[in-house]
C-alpha positions, 0 to 999 in steps of 0.5 A, spaced: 180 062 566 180 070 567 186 073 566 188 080 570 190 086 567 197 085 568 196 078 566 194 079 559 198 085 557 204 080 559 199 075 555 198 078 548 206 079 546 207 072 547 202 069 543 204 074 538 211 071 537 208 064 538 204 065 532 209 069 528 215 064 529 210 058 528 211 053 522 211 057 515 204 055 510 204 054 503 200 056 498 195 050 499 194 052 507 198 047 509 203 048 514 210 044 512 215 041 517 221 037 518 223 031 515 218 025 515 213 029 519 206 029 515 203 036 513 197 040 516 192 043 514 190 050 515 186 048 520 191 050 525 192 056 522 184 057 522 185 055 531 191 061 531 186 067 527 182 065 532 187 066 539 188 072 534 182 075 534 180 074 542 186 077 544 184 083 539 177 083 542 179 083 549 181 088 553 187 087 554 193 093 553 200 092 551 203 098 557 206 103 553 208 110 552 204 111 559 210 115 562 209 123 561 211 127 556 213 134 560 220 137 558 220 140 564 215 136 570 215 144 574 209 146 569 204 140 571 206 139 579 201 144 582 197 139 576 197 132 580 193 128 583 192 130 590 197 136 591 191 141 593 188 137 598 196 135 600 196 143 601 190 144 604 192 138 610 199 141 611 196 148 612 191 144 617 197 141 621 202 147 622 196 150 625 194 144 630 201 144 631 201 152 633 194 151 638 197 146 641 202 150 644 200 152 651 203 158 651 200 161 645 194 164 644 189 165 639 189 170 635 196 169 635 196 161 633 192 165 627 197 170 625 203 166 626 199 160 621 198 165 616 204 169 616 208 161 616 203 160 611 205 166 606 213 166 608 213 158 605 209 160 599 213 166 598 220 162 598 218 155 593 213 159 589 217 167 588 224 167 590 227 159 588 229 159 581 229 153 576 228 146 576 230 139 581 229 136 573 234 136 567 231 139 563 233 140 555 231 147 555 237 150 554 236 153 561 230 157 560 227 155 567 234 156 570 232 164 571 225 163 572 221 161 579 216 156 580 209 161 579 213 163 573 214 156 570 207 154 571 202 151 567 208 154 561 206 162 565 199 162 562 195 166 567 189 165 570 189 157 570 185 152 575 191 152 579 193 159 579 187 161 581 186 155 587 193 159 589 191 166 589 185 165 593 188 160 598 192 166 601 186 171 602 182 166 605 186 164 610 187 172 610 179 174 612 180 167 618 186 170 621 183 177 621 177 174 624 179 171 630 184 175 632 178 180 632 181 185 628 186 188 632 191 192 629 197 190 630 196 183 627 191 186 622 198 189 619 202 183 620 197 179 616 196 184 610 203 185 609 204 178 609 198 177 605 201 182 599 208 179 599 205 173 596 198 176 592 204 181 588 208 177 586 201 173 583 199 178 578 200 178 570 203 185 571 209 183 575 211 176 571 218 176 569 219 182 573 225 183 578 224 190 582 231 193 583 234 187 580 233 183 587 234 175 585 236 176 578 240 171 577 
């Protein structure tokens, strides 16, 4: 019979603990045992070194040790498994959600994407401090902000970059459809330096004028 993974992890401790409560062999290879009961010979013993040796051999694995590490899970979100394309889908959907409304035109369901797009960014990424977890770093990442507490604030990573470039191109798609125009061209890139700024090595763990300091 064909054991599941789950089966065999749970298979091989209890096996395990069977063989080793089992009966106490003496130096001749013979199980002792209780009262008028006759002895063995290590012919069981051979059967359980074998049942030993096929679980080593198989592909079962004992599930330990498989919950992460990270002192501060923050470092290592932006890291996950589907967060990128979780943050392409939601950027999607508030744009149809905007061009679903009949009264807004175009270039303006673009640039409200784009500046919503930003403003978000700028508040979970640039101005909120700290960490949802408990942490025992003392409360280092008490006065940092998300961006700063990324990948341990090493520059130019995967994520960091995947980040910087989602704004600018959604930047040059805004610009596009609203054909240039003035007025939405200096909405879009003040909202597009708002988040770039903040991004660059230059300013991390900076606070101009002392704005969010604490």
């Amino acid at each position: 019979m064909q054991l599941g993974k789950q089966e065999k992890s749970c298979f091989l401790p209890i096996v395990l603990r069977r063989v080793e409560s089992g009966p106490i062999r003496n130096a001749e290879g013979t199980r002792q045992r209780g009262n008028g009961d006759q002895s063995e010979t290590g012919e069981g013993g051979a059967n359980e070194e074998f049942v030993i040796s096929w679980l080593q051999s198989s592909t079962c694995r004992m599930n330990v040790g498989v919950a992460h590490s990270e002192v501060n899970p923050n470092t290592r979100v932006m890291n996950s498994r589907g967060i990128w394309l979780t943050y392409l889908l939601l950027t999607v959907v508030l744009h149809i959600v905007l061009l679903s409304i009949p009264f807004l035109s175009v270039p303006i369901v673009w640039t409200l994407t784009n500046v919503i797009h930003n403003l978000a960014m700028y508040v979970f990424l640039h101005t909120v401090k700290g960490t949802p977890f408990e942490t025992p770093d003392q409360g280092k990442a008490r006065l940092l902000t998300h961006w700063e507490q990324m990948d341990y604030g090493i520059q130019f990573t995967s994520s960091r970059k995947f980040l910087t470039i989602s704004p600018i191109v959604l930047y040059i798609l805004a610009s596009f459809y609203t054909k240039y125009d003035a007025t939405h061209f200096l909405i879009n890139t003040s909202s597009l330096l708002s988040v770039l700024l903040p991004k660059l090595p230059q300013f991390h763990g900076v606070r101009l004028f002392g704005i969010n300091k604490y």
